[in-house]
TIRO-2110 file (N, C-alpha, C; in Angstrom, 1 decimal):
// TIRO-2110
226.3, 237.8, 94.3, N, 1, A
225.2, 237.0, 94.8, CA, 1, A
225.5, 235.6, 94.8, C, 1, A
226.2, 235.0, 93.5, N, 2, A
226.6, 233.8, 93.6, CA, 2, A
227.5, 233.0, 94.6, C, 2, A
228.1, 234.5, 95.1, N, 3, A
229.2, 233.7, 96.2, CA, 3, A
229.0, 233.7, 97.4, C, 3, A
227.9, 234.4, 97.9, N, 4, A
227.1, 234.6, 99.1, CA, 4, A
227.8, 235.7, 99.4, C, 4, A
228.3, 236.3, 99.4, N, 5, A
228.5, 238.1, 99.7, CA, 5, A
227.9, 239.0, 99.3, C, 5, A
226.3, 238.9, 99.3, N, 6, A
225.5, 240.1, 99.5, CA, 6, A
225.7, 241.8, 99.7, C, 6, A
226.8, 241.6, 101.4, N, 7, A
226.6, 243.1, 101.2, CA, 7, A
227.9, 243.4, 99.8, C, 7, A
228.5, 243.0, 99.0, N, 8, A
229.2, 243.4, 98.5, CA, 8, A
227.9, 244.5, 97.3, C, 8, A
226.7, 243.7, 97.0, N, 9, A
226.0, 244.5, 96.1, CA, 9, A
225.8, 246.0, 96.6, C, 9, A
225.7, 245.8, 98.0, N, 10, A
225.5, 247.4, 98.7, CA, 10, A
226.9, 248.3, 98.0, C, 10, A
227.8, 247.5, 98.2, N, 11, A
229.1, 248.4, 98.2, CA, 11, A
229.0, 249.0, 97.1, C, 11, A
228.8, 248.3, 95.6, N, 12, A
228.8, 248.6, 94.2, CA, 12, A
227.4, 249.3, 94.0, C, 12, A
226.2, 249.5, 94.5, N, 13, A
225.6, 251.0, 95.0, CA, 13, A
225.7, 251.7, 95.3, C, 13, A
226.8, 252.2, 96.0, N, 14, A
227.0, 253.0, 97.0, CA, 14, A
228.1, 253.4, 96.2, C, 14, A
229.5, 252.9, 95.2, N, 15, A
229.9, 253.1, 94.6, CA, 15, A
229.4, 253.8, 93.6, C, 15, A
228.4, 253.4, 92.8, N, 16, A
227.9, 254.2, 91.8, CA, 16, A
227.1, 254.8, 92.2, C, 16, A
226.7, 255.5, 93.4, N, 17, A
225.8, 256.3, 94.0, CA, 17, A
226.6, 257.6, 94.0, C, 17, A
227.8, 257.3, 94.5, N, 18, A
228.9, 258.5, 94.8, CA, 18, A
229.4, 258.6, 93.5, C, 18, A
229.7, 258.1, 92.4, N, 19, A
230.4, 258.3, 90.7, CA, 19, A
229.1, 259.2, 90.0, C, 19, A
228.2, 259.1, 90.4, N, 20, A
226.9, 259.7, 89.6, CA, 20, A
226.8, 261.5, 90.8, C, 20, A
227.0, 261.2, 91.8, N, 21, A
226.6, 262.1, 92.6, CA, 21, A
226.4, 263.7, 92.2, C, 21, A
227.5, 264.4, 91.0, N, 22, A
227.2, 265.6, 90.8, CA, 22, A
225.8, 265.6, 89.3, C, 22, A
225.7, 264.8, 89.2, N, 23, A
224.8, 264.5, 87.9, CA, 23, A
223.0, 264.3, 88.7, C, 23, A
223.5, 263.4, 89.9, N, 24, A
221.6, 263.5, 90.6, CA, 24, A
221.2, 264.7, 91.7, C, 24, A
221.5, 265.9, 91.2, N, 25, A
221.0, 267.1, 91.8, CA, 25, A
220.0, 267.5, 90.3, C, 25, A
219.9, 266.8, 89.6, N, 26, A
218.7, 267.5, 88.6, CA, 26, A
218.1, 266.1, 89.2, C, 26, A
216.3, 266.6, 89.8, N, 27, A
215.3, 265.5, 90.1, CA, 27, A
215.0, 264.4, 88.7, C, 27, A
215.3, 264.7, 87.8, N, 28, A
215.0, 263.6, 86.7, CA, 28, A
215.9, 262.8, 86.3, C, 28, A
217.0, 263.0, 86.5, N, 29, A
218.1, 262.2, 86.8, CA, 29, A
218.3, 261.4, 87.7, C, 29, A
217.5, 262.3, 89.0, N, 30, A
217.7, 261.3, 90.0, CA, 30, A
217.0, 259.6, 90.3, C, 30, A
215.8, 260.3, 89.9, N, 31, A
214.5, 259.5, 89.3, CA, 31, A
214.8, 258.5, 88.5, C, 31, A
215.8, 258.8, 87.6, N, 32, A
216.0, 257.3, 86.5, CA, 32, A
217.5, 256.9, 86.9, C, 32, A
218.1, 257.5, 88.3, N, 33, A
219.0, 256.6, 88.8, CA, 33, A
218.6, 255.7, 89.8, C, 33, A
217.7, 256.3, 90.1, N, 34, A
216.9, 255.3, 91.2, CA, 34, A
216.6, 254.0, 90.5, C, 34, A
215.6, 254.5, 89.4, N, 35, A
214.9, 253.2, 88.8, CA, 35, A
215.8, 252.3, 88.1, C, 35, A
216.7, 252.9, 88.0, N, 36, A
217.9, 252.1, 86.8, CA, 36, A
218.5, 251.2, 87.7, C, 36, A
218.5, 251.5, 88.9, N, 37, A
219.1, 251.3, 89.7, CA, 37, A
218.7, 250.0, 90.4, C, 37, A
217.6, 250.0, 90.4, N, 38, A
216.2, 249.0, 91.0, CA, 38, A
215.9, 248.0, 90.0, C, 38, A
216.1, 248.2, 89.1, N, 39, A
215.9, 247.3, 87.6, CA, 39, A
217.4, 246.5, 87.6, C, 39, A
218.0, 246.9, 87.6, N, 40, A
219.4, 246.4, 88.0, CA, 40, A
219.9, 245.1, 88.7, C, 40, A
219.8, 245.9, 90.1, N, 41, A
219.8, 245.0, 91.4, CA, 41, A
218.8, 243.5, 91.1, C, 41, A
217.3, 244.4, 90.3, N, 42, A
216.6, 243.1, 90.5, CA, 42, A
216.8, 242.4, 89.5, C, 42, A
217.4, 242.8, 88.4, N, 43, A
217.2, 241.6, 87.4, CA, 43, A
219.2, 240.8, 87.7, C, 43, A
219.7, 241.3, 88.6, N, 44, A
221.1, 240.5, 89.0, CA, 44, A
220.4, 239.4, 89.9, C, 44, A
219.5, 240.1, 91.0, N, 45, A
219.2, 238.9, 91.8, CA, 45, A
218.5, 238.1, 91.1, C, 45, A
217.7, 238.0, 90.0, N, 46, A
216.7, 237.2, 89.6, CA, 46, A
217.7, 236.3, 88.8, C, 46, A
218.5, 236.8, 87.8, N, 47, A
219.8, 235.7, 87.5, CA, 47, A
220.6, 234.7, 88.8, C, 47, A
220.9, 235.3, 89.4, N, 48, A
221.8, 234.8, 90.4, CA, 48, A
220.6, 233.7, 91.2, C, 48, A
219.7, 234.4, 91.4, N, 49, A
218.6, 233.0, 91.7, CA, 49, A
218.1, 232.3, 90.9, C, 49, A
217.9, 232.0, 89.5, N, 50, A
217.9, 231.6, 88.8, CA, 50, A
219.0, 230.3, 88.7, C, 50, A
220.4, 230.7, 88.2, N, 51, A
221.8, 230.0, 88.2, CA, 51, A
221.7, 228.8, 89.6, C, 51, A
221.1, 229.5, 90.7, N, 52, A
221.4, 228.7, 92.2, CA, 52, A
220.3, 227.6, 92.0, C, 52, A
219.3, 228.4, 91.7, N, 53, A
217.8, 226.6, 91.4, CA, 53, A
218.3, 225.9, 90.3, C, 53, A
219.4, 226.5, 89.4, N, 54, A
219.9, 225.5, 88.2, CA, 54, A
221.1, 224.4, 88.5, C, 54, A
221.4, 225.0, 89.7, N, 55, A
222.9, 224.5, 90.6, CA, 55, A
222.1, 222.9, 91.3, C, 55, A
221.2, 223.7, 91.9, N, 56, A
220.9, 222.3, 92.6, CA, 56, A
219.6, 221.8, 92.2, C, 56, A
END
Protein backbone atom coordinates (compact mmCIF):
# COMPACT_ATOMS: atom_id res chain seq x y z
CA UNK A 1 0.00 0.00 0.00
CA UNK A 2 2.93 2.28 0.78
CA UNK A 3 4.24 1.98 -2.74
CA UNK A 4 1.07 2.47 -4.55
CA UNK A 5 0.74 -1.12 -5.87
CA UNK A 6 -2.50 -1.99 -4.53
CA UNK A 7 -3.36 -4.85 -6.71
CA UNK A 8 -0.21 -6.48 -5.26
CA UNK A 9 -2.55 -6.95 -1.87
CA UNK A 10 -5.05 -8.88 -4.22
CA UNK A 11 -2.15 -11.18 -5.20
CA UNK A 12 -1.06 -12.00 -1.42
CA UNK A 13 -4.99 -12.96 -1.03
CA UNK A 14 -5.27 -14.96 -3.56
CA UNK A 15 -2.00 -16.43 -2.55
CA UNK A 16 -3.12 -17.34 0.81
CA UNK A 17 -6.55 -18.17 -0.48
CA UNK A 18 -5.00 -21.05 -2.54
CA UNK A 19 -2.19 -22.12 0.62
CA UNK A 20 -5.30 -22.55 2.94
CA UNK A 21 -7.59 -24.03 0.24
CA UNK A 22 -7.78 -27.80 1.46
CA UNK A 23 -8.33 -26.57 5.10
CA UNK A 24 -11.71 -24.09 4.01
CA UNK A 25 -13.98 -26.98 2.93
CA UNK A 26 -14.96 -27.19 6.72
CA UNK A 27 -17.66 -23.94 6.88
CA UNK A 28 -15.99 -22.71 10.18
CA UNK A 29 -12.85 -22.47 8.95
CA UNK A 30 -13.94 -20.83 6.13
CA UNK A 31 -15.73 -18.23 8.13
CA UNK A 32 -12.64 -17.33 10.30
CA UNK A 33 -10.60 -17.18 7.04
CA UNK A 34 -12.79 -14.84 5.67
CA UNK A 35 -12.86 -12.66 8.80
CA UNK A 36 -9.16 -13.02 9.49
CA UNK A 37 -8.84 -12.12 6.37
CA UNK A 38 -10.84 -8.81 6.46
CA UNK A 39 -9.28 -7.79 9.81
CA UNK A 40 -6.11 -8.03 8.10
CA UNK A 41 -6.40 -6.20 4.94
CA UNK A 42 -8.12 -3.56 7.12
CA UNK A 43 -5.89 -3.03 9.72
CA UNK A 44 -2.68 -3.00 6.81
CA UNK A 45 -4.70 -0.31 5.05
CA UNK A 46 -5.43 1.64 8.13
CA UNK A 47 -1.44 1.57 8.90
CA UNK A 48 -0.43 2.31 5.52
CA UNK A 49 -2.93 5.24 5.67
CA UNK A 50 -1.97 6.22 8.72
CA UNK A 51 2.17 6.26 7.75
CA UNK A 52 0.89 8.41 4.40
CA UNK A 53 -1.10 11.38 6.65
CA UNK A 54 2.26 11.11 8.83
CA UNK A 55 4.35 11.50 5.47
CA UNK A 56 2.82 14.55 4.45
Amino acid sequence: MLTGFGAGLAVIVAVKGLARYPELRDPRASEQFIIGTFVSVLWAVACAGTAVALVR
